[in-house]
DOMISE-172579 format. One record per residue (C-alpha): y, x, z; residue in three letters. Coordinates in Angstrom, 3 decimals. Layout:
! DOMISE-172579
<koldo <Y, X, Z>, ALA>
...
***
This chain:
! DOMISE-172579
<koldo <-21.599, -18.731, 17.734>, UNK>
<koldo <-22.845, -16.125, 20.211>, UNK>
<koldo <-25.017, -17.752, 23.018>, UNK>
<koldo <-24.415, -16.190, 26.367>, UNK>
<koldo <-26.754, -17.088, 28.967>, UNK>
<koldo <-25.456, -17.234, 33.093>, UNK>
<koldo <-27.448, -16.718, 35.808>, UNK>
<koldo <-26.382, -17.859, 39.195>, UNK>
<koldo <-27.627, -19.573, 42.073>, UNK>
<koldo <-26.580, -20.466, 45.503>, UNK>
<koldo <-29.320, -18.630, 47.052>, UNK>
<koldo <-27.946, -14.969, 46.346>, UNK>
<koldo <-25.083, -15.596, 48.724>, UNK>
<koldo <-28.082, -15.725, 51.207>, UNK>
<koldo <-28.721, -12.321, 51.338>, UNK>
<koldo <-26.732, -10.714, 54.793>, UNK>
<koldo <-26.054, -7.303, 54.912>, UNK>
<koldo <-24.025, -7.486, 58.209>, UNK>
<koldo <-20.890, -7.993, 59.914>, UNK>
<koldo <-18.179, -6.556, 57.834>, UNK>
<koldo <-20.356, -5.164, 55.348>, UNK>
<koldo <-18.531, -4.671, 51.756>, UNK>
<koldo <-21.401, -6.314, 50.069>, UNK>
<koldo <-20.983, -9.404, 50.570>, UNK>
<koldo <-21.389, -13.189, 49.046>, UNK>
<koldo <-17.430, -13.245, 48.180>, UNK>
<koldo <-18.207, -10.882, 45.516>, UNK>
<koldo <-20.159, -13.724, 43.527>, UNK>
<koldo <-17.224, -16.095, 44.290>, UNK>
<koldo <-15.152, -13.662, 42.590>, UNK>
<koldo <-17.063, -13.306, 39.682>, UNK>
<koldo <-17.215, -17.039, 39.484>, UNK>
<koldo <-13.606, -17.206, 39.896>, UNK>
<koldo <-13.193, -14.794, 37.279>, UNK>
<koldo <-14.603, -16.836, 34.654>, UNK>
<koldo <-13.579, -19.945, 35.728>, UNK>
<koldo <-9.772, -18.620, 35.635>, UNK>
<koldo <-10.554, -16.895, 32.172>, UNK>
<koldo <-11.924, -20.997, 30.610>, UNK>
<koldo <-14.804, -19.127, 29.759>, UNK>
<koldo <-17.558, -21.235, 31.832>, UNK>
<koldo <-18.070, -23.770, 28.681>, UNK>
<koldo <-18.828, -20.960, 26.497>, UNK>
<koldo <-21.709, -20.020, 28.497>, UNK>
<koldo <-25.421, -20.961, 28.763>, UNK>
<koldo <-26.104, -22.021, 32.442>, UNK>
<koldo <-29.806, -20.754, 33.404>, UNK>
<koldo <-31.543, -20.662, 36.559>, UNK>
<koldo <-33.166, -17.821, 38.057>, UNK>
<koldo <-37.146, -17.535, 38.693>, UNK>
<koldo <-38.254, -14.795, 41.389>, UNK>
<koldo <-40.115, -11.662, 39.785>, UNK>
<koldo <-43.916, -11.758, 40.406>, UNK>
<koldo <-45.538, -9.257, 41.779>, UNK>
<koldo <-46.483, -7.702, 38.719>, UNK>
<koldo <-43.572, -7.337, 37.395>, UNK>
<koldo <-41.791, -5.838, 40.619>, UNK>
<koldo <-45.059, -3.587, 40.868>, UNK>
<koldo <-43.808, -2.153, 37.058>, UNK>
<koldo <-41.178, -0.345, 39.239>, UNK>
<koldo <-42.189, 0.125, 42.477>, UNK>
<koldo <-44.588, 1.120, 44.740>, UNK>
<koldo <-46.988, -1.498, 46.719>, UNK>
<koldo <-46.088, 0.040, 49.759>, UNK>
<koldo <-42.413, -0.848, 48.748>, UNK>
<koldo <-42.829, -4.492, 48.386>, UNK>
<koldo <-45.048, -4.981, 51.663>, UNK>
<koldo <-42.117, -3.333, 53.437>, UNK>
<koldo <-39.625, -5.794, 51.864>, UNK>
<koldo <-41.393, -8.505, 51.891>, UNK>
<koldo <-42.365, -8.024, 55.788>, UNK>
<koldo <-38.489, -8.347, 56.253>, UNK>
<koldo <-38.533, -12.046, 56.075>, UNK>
<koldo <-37.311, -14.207, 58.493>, UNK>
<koldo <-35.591, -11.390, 60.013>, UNK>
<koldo <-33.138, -8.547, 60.334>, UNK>
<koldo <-34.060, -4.635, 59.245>, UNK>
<koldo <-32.061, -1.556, 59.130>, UNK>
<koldo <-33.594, 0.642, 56.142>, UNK>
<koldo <-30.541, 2.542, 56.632>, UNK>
<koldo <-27.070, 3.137, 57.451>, UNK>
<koldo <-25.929, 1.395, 54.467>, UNK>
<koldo <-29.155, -0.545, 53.444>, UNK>
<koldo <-30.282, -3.744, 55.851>, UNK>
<koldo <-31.567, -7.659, 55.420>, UNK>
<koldo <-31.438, -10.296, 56.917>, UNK>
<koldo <-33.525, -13.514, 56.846>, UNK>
<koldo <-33.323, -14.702, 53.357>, UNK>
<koldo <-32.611, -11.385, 51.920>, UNK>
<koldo <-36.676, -11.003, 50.227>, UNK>
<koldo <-36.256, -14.533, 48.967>, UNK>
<koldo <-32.874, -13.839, 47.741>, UNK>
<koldo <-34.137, -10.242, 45.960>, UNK>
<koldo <-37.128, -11.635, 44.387>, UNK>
<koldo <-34.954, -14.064, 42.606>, UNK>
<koldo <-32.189, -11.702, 41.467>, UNK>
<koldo <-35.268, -9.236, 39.840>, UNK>
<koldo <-36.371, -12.435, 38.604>, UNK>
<koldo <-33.541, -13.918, 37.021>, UNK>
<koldo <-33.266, -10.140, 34.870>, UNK>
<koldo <-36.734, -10.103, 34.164>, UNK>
<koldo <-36.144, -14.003, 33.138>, UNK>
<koldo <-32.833, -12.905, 31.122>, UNK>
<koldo <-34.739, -10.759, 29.140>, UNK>
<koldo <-37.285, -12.812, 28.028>, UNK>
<koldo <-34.468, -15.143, 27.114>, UNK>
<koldo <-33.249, -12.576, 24.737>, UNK>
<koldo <-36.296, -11.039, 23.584>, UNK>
<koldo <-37.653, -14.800, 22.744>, UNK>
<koldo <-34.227, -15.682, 21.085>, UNK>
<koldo <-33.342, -18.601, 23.121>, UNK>
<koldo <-30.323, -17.048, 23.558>, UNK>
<koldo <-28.066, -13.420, 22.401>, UNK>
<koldo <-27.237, -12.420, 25.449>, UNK>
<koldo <-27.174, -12.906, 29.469>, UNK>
<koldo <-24.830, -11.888, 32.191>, UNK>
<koldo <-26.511, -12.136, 35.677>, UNK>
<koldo <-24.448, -12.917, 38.755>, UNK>
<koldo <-26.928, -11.611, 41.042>, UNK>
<koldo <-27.354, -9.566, 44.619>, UNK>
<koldo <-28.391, -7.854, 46.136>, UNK>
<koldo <-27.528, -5.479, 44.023>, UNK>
<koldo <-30.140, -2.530, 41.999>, UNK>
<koldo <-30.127, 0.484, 40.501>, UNK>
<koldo <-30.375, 2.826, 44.106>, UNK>
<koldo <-33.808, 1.483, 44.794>, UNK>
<koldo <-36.045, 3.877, 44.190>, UNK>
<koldo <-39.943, 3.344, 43.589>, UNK>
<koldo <-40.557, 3.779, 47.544>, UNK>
<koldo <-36.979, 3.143, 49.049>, UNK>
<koldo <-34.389, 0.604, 49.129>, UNK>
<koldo <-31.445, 2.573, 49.695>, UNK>
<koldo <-27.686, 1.767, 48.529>, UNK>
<koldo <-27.534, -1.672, 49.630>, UNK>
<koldo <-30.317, -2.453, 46.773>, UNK>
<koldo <-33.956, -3.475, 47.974>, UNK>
<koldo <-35.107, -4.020, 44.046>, UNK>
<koldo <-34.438, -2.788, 41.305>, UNK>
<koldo <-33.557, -5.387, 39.384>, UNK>
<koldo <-32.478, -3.280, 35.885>, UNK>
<koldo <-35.437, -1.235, 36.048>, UNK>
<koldo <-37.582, -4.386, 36.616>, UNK>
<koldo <-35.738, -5.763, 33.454>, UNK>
<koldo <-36.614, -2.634, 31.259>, UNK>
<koldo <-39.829, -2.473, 32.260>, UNK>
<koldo <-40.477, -6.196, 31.251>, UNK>
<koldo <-39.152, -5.521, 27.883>, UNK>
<koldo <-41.190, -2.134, 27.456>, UNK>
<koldo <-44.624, -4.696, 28.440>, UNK>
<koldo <-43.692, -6.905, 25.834>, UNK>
<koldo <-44.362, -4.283, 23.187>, UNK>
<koldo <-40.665, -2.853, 22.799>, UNK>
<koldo <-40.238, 1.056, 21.503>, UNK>
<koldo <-37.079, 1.825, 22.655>, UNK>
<koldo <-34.658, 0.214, 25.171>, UNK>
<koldo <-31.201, 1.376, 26.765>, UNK>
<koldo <-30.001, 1.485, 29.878>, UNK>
<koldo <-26.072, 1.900, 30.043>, UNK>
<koldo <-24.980, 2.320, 33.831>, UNK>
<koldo <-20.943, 1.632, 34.543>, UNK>
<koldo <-20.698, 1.660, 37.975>, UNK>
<koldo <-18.943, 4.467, 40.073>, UNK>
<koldo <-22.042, 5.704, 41.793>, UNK>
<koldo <-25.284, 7.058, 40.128>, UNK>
<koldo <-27.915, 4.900, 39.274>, UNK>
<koldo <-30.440, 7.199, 41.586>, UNK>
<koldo <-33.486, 4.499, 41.265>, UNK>
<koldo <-33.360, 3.383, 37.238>, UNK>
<koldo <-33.321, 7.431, 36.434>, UNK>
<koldo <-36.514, 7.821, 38.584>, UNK>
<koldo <-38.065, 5.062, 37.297>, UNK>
<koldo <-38.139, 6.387, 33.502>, UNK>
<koldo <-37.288, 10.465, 33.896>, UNK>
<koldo <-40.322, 11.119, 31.550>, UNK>
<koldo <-40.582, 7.958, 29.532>, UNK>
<koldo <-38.611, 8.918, 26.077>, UNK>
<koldo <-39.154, 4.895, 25.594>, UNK>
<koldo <-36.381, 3.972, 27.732>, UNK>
<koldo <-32.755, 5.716, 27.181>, UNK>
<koldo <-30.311, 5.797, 30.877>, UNK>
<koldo <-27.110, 6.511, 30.180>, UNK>
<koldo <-24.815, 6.793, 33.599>, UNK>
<koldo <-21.373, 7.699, 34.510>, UNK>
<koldo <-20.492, 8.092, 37.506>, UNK>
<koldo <-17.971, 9.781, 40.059>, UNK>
<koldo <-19.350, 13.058, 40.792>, UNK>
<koldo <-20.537, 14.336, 43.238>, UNK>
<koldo <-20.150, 11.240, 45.231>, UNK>
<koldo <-23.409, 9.047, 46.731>, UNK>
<koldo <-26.164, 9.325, 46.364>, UNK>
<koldo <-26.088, 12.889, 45.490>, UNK>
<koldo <-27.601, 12.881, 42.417>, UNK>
<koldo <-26.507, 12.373, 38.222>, UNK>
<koldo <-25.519, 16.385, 37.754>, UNK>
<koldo <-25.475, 17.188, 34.514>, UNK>
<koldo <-28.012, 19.119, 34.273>, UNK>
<koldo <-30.379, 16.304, 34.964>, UNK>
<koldo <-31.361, 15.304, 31.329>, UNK>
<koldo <-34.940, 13.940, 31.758>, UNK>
<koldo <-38.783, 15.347, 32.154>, UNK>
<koldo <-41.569, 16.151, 29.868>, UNK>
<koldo <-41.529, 13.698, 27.051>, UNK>
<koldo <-38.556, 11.624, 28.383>, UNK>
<koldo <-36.293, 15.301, 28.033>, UNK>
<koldo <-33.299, 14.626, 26.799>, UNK>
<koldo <-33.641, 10.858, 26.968>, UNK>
<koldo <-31.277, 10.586, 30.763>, UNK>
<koldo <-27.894, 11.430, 29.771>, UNK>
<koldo <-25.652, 11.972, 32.699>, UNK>
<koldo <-22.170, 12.197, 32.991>, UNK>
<koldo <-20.310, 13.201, 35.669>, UNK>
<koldo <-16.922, 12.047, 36.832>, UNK>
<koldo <-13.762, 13.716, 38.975>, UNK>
<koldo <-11.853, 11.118, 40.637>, UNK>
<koldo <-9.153, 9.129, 39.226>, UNK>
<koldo <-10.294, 8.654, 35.646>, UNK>
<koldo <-9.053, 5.647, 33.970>, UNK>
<koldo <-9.308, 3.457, 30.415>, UNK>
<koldo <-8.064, 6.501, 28.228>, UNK>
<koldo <-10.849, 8.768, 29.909>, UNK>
<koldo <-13.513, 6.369, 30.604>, UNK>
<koldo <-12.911, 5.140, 26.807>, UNK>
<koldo <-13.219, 8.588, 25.498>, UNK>
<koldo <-16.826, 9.250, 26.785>, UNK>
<koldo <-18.082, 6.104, 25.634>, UNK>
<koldo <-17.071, 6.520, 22.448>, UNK>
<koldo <-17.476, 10.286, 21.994>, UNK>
<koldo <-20.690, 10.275, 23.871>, UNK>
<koldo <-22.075, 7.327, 24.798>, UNK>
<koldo <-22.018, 5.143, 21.149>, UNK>
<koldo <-23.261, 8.144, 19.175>, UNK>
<koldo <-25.929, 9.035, 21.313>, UNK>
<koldo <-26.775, 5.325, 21.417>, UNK>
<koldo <-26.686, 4.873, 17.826>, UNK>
<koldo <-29.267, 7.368, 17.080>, UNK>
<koldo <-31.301, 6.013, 19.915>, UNK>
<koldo <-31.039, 2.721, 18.279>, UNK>
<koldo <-32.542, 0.704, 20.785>, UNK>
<koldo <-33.997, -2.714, 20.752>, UNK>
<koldo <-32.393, -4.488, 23.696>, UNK>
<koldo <-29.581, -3.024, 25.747>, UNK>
<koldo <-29.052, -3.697, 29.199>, UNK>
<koldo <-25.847, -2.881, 31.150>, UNK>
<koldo <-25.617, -2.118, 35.001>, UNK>
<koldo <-22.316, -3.921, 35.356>, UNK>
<koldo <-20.642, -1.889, 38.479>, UNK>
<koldo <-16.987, -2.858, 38.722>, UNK>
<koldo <-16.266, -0.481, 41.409>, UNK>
<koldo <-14.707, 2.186, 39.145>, UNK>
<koldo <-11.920, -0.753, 38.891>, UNK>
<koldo <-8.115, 1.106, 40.241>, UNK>
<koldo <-8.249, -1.197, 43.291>, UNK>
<koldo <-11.699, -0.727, 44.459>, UNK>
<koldo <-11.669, 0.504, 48.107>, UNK>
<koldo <-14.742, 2.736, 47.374>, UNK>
<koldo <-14.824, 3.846, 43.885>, UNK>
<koldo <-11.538, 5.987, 43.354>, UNK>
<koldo <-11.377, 5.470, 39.729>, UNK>
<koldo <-8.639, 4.059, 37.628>, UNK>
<koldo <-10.130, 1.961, 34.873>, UNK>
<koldo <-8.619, -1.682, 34.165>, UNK>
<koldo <-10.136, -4.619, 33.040>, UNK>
<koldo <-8.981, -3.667, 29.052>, UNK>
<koldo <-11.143, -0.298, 30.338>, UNK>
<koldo <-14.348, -2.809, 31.308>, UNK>
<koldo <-13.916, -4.436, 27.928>, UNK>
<koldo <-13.733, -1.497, 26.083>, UNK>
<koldo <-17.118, -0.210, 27.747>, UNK>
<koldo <-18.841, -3.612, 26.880>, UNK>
<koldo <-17.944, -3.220, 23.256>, UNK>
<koldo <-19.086, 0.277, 23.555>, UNK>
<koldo <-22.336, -1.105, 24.563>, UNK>
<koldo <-22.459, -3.632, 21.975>, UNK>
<koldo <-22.007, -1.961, 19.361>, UNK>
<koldo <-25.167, 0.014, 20.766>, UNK>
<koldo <-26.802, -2.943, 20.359>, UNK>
<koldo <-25.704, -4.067, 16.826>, UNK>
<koldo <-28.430, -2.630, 15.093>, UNK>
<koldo <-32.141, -2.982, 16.077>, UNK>
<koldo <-31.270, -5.393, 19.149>, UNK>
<koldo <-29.125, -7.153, 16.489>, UNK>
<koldo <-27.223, -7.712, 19.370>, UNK>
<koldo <-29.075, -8.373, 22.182>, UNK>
<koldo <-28.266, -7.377, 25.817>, UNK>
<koldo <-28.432, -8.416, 28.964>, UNK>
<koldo <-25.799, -7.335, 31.927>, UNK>
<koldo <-26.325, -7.304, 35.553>, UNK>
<koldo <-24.159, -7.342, 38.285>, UNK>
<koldo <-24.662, -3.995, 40.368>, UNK>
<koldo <-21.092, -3.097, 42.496>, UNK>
<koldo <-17.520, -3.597, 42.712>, UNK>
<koldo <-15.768, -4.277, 46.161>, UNK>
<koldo <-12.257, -5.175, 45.379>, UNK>
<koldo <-12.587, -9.516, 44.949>, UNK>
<koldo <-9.503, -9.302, 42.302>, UNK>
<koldo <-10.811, -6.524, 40.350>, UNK>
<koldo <-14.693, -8.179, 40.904>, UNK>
<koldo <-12.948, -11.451, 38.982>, UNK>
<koldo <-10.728, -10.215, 36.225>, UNK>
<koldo <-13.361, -7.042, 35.261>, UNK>
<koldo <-15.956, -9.800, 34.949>, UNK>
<koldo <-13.903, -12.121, 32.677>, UNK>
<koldo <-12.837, -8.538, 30.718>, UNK>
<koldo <-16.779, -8.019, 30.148>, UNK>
<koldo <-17.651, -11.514, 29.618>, UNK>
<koldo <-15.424, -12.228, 27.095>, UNK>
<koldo <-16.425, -9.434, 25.034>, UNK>
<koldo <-19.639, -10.647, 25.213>, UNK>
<koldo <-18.765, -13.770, 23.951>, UNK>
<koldo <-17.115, -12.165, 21.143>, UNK>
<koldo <-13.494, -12.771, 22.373>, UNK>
<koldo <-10.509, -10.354, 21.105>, UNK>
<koldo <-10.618, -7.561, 22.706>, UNK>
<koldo <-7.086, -6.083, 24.600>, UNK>
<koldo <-5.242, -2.835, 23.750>, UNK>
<koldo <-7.024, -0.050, 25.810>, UNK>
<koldo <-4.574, 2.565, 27.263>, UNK>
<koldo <-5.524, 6.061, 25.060>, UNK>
<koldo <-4.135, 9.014, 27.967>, UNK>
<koldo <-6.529, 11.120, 29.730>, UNK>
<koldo <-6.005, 13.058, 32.684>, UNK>
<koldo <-5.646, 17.222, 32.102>, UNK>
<koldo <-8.498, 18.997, 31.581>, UNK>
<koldo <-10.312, 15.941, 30.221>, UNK>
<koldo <-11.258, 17.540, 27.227>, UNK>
<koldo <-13.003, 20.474, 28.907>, UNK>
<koldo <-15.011, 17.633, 29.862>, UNK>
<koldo <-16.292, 16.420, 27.285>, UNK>
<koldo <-17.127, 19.658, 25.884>, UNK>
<koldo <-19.664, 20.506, 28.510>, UNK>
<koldo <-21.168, 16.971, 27.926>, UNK>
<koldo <-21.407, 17.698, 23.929>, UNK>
<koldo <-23.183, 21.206, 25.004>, UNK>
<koldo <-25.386, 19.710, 27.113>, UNK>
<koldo <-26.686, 16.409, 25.573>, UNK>
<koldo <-25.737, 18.189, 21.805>, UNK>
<koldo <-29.287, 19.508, 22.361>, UNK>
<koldo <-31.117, 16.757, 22.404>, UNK>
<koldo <-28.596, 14.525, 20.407>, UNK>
<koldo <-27.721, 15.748, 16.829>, UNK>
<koldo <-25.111, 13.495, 16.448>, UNK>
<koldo <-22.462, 14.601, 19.109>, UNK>
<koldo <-22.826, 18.198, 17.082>, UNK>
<koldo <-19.153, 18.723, 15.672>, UNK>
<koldo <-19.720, 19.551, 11.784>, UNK>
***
């Protein structure tokens, strides 16, 4: 039987981004509400979260970057138009970082298969120096790096959510260690995730990008993953997987503008497990980054779970949009150079 740790606490609906502001501590609800409606709380592995220590935030970002979170407690800061804290929201970031880092120790240690973390505020914008996109830390990165300082070669990054995950590429750009894989809705915030952005010196080739028109659903989403994403990530063959879990490319997010259904989530979670099926003999660890819509938040999260927990998986519509298949061509010529295995024979 698969063992699939949880990590949730009260304390990460502490974290206030403002009046009005879409994220917000319903989304946890919703993800709670979403497995509870599913029956799929029993199956899981409840674990508390720890906060990140220093040293293991510092993996990812600068000093200068903590100081200026940290100095935010007890009160309210504007980073930026999107970004801002209130009291709690240091306490409430250190844990989330933490209960990753914590997740993949769990993993790694074999205490458990896998973990699905319920966290916010959510990651993958914050940059070494910046928190930016509603994120403060970056709570995958901060996972991958824990697993790269525990001696492991090779580890994936799969990003889901709509927007570009600006922060985990800059945090590994030239490290051929770590593998990000993103799609995203393009261009779109925060600007970044072309193409043409593949990686630096030693880590070339090892950030796969790929860009997203609007309106994509299952049949589209479900190509690339399997087309692109699994090959490439079979070669890779990584030794722990860990999923940015956005569920804002969900058909009734207000932000996103994507299509994809909770059979589409499910179908990207097998994608990524079967990723992991060969030298992380299974083991992966998903985090909670965005997703706006409560309803879509709670059955996506069920979708995702469930695979996780090994759970049939539902009939994934097969359409794609016109032009689709231009598409993926310029994403086999592009990542076809690094990655002999998307080459047609």
């Amino acid at each position: 039987m698969t063992r699939v740790g949880y990590y949730d606490d009260p304390v990460f609906g502490e974290h206030d981004a403002g009046p009005g502001h879409p994220e917000r501590p319903a989304r946890l609800d919703a993800v709670r509400r979403g497995l509870r409606e599913a029956g799929l709380v029993d199956a899981l592995v409840r674990l508390p979260p720890r906060e990140a220590t220093r040293a293991e935030l510092l993996r990812v970002h600068a000093p200068a970057h903590v100081d200026r979170v940290a100095a935010t407690e007890g009160r309210r800061v504007r980073f930026d138009a999107d970004t801002t804290t209130g009291p709690r929201s240091y306490a409430v970031a250190v844990r989330a970082a933490g209960a990753v880092a914590d997740a993949v120790g769990g993993v790694l240690d074999g205490g458990i298969d896998r973990a699905f973390c319920n966290v916010r505020p959510p990651g993958h914008h914050a940059t070494r120096d910046r928190p930016m996109g509603f994120c403060l830390f970056n709570n995958v990165a901060v996972g991958a790096a824990a697993a790269l300082a525990r001696g492991l070669a090779r580890v994936a990054v799969i990003d889901f959510d709509v927007h570009h995950g600006n922060g985990t590429q800059e945090a590994f750009y030239a490290d051929p260690r770590v593998l990000y894989v993103s799609s995203h809705r393009f261009p779109f915030y925060p600007g970044t995730g072309e193409l043409s952005e593949v990686g630096e010196g030693e880590g070339r080739g090892f950030t796969v990008n790929l860009p997203m028109p609007p309106g994509l659903g299952d049949g589209d989403y479900r190509r690339a993953y399997r087309e692109i994403v699994e090959p490439i990530g079979r070669a890779f063959d990584p030794e722990l997987v860990l999923v940015s879990a956005g569920f804002d490319p969900h058909r009734d997010d207000p932000i996103g503008g994507m299509a994809v259904t909770p059979s589409g989530f499910a179908e990207l979670m097998d994608v990524c497990l079967t990723v992991a099926s060969r030298a992380a003999r299974g083991r992966l660890v998903a985090v909670l980054e965005g997703g706006y819509d409560l309803d879509g938040i709670a059955e996506s999260t069920a979708a995702t779970v469930g695979q996780m927990l090994g759970r049939p998986r539902p009939a994934v519509d097969t359409s794609v949009l016109p032009g689709f298949e231009r598409l993926l061509e310029a994403y086999r010529e592009v990542h076809g150079r690094y990655w002999g295995a998307l080459k047609r024979s």
